[in-house]
N, C-alpha and C positions, 0 to 999 in steps of 0.2 A: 744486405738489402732486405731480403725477407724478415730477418728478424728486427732490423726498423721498423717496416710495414705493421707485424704482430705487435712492437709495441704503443705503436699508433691506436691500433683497433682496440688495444686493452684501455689507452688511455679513452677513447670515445664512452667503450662499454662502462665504463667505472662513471664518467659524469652524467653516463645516462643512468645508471641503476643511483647514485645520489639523487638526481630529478626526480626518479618515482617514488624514492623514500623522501624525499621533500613535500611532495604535492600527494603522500597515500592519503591521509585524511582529507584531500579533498576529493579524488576520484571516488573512494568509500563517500563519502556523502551526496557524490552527484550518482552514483551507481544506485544509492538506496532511493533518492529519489525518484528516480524513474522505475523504481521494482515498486515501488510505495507509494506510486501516485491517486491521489484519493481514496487514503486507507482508512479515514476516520470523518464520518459525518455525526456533526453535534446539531442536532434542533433545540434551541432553547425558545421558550414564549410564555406569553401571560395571559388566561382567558377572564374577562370580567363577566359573570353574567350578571351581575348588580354589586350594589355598593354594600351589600353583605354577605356575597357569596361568589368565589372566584377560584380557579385552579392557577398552580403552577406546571406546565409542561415538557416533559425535557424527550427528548428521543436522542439515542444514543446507537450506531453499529460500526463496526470496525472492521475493516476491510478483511479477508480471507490471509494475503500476505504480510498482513500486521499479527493476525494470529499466528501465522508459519514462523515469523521470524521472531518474536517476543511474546508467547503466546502466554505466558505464567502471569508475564507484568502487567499486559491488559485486562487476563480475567482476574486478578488482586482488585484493579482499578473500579473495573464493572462492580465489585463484590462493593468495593467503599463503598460506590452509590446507592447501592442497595441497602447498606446498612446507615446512611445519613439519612434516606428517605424513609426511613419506618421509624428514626429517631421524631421525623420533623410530622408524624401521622401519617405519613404517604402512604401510595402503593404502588407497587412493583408488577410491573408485568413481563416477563422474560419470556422472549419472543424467539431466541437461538442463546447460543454461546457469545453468538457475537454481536449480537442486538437486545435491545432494551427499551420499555417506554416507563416513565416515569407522572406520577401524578401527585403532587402536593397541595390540599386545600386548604382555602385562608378565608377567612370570617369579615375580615375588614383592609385599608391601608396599612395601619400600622403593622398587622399579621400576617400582610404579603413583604410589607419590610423585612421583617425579623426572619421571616420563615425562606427567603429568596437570602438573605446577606448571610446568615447561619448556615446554609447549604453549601456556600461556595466559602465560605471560611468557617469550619467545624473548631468548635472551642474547648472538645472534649480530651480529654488527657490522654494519649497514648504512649505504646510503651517506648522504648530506645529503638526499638530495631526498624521500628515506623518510622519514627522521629527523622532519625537517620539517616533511611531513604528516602521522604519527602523534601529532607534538604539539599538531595541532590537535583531534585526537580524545577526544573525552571519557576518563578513566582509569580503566579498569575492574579493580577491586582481587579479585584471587582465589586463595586459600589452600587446597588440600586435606593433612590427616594425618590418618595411620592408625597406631593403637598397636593392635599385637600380641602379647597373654598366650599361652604356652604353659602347658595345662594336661594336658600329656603325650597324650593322645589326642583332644583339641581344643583350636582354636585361639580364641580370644576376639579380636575383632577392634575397635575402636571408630573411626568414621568421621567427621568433621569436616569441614565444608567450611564456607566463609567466603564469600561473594560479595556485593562492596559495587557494588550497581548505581544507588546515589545521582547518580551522573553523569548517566545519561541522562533524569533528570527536566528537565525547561525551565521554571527558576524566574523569578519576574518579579524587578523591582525591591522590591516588597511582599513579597517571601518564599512568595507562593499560586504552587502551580504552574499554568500554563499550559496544558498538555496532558497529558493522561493517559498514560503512556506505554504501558501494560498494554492499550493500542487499538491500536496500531503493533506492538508484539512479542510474538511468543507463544513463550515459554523455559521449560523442563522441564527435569530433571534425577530418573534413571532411576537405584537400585541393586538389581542382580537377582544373588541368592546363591541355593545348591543350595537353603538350608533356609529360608529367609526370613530377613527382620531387624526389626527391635524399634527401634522410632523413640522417640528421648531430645531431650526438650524441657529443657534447661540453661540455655537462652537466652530474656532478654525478646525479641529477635526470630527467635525458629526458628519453622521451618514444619511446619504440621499437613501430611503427604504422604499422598496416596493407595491403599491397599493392593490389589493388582491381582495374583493368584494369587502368587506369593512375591518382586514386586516391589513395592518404596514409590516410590511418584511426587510428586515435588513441584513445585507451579508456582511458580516461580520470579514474586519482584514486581520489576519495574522501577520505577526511582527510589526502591529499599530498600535496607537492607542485610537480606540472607540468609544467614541461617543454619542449616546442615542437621548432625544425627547421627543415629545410628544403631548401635547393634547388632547384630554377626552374630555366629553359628560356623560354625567351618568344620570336617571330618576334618584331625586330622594326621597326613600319611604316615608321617614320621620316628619318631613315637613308635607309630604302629601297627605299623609293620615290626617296630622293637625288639623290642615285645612278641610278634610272633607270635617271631619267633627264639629270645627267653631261651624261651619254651614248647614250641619243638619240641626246643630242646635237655636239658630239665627232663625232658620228655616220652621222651627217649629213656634218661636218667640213669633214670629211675624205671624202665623195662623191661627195661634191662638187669641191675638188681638184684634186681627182684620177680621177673620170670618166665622169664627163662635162669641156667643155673648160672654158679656161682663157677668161673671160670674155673682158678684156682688149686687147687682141688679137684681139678678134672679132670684135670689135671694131677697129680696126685699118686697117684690111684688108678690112671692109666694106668702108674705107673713099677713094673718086677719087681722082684721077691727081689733080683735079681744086681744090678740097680743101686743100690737102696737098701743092701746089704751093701760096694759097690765105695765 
């Protein structure tokens, strides 16, 4: 009887230690979860202070227990950015080991284009060992355009940004995701113009953003695809200049006609007898 009994208890123990080697990678993902919950805030954002002169913004810090547990791979990662943003003119402001503010300036639209789409997709050559390990990296898809109307003394600007964060979801076998990924990362995205802007929902997945004195704040979903627009205005200098120039030159045609003499006049009654006869 007893040794029935033991072989009972052996058969239990054996399907229960199979169950925990079945389901380890998921308890290790929901264990890191909650030791790693909100280990990494991403601020990204766009300041316009005119239509020729704007920054790119990014703030970057990462949680205490994300350094404890992969402390090499995040300060590698911080290091990229450091070295894209001095590629793209930036500057670097290093705040801890574990925090970062980043500053990019852009001259016009198309130089927030280039310099925002370049940043988040680098075109430079690296070696294998990089290569390599970026290919193990999930692939984070990201687009920003800007089309710009001139409407002679303003500018219409329309803002688009695209970001496919579908990767970072940890999907099972069944298609359910695994972990939430919105508990691990906290990612925003900031655009702050002189006058404000006017948020355009075009998309089944655009973001309702937050409006915060004349900036719109959007939190960004991990394991989505995001989609953000917007509209602003801006002053245009070019056509404001114009216009004051043709008006002081208008300005000065009409004064000289209405309220100084004809010059040719003057000239005429100043001439004597002896000249007009010669």
């Amino acid at each position: 009887m007893s040794a029935i009994l033991t072989m009972h208890k052996t058969r239990i123990l054996r399907t229960f230690l199979r169950f925990l080697a079945r389901w380890r990678l998921l308890w290790i993902i929901l264990l890191s979860s909650l030791l790693l919950s909100g280990c990494v805030q991403y601020q990204a954002g766009i300041n316009f202070d005119s239509p020729n002169h704007g920054e790119i913004i990014q703030h970057i810090k990462l949680g205490d227990r994300l350094m404890t547990f992969s402390g090499d791979s995040a300060t590698e990662w911080l290091n990229s950015i450091e070295r894209r943003t001095r590629k793209l003119d930036g500057k670097v402001k290093r705040i801890s080991n574990e925090e970062l503010t980043v500053t990019i300036p852009f001259n016009n639209g198309a130089e927030l284009e280039s310099k925002f789409n370049e940043f988040f997709h680098p075109t430079a050559k690296t070696n294998t060992a990089v290569v390599a390990q970026s290919s193990e990296l999930p692939v984070v898809k990201s687009q920003l355009n800007l089309n710009q109307n001139n409407f002679i003394f303003l500018l219409r600007n329309r803002l688009v940004y695209e970001l496919d964060l579908r990767s970072l979801s940890l999907i099972s076998t069944n298609g359910n995701v695994l972990v939430n990924p919105t508990e691990i990362l906290d990612l925003e995205f900031r655009l702050n113009t002189p006058w404000g802007a006017r948020n355009v929902e075009t998309d089944a997945n655009a973001l309702q953003p937050e409006i915060v004195g004349k900036q719109l704040v959007w939190r960004l979903l991990p394991g989505e695809l995001n989609h953000l627009e917007a509209i602003f205005w801006l002053p245009n200098p070019l056509g404001i200049g114009s216009f004051i120039i043709i008006l002081f030159v208008a300005s000065g045609i009409y004064l000289r006609y209405h309220f100084m003499p004809d010059p040719t006049t003057q000239i005429a009654q100043n001439l004597t007898p002896e000249t007009k006869t010669t």
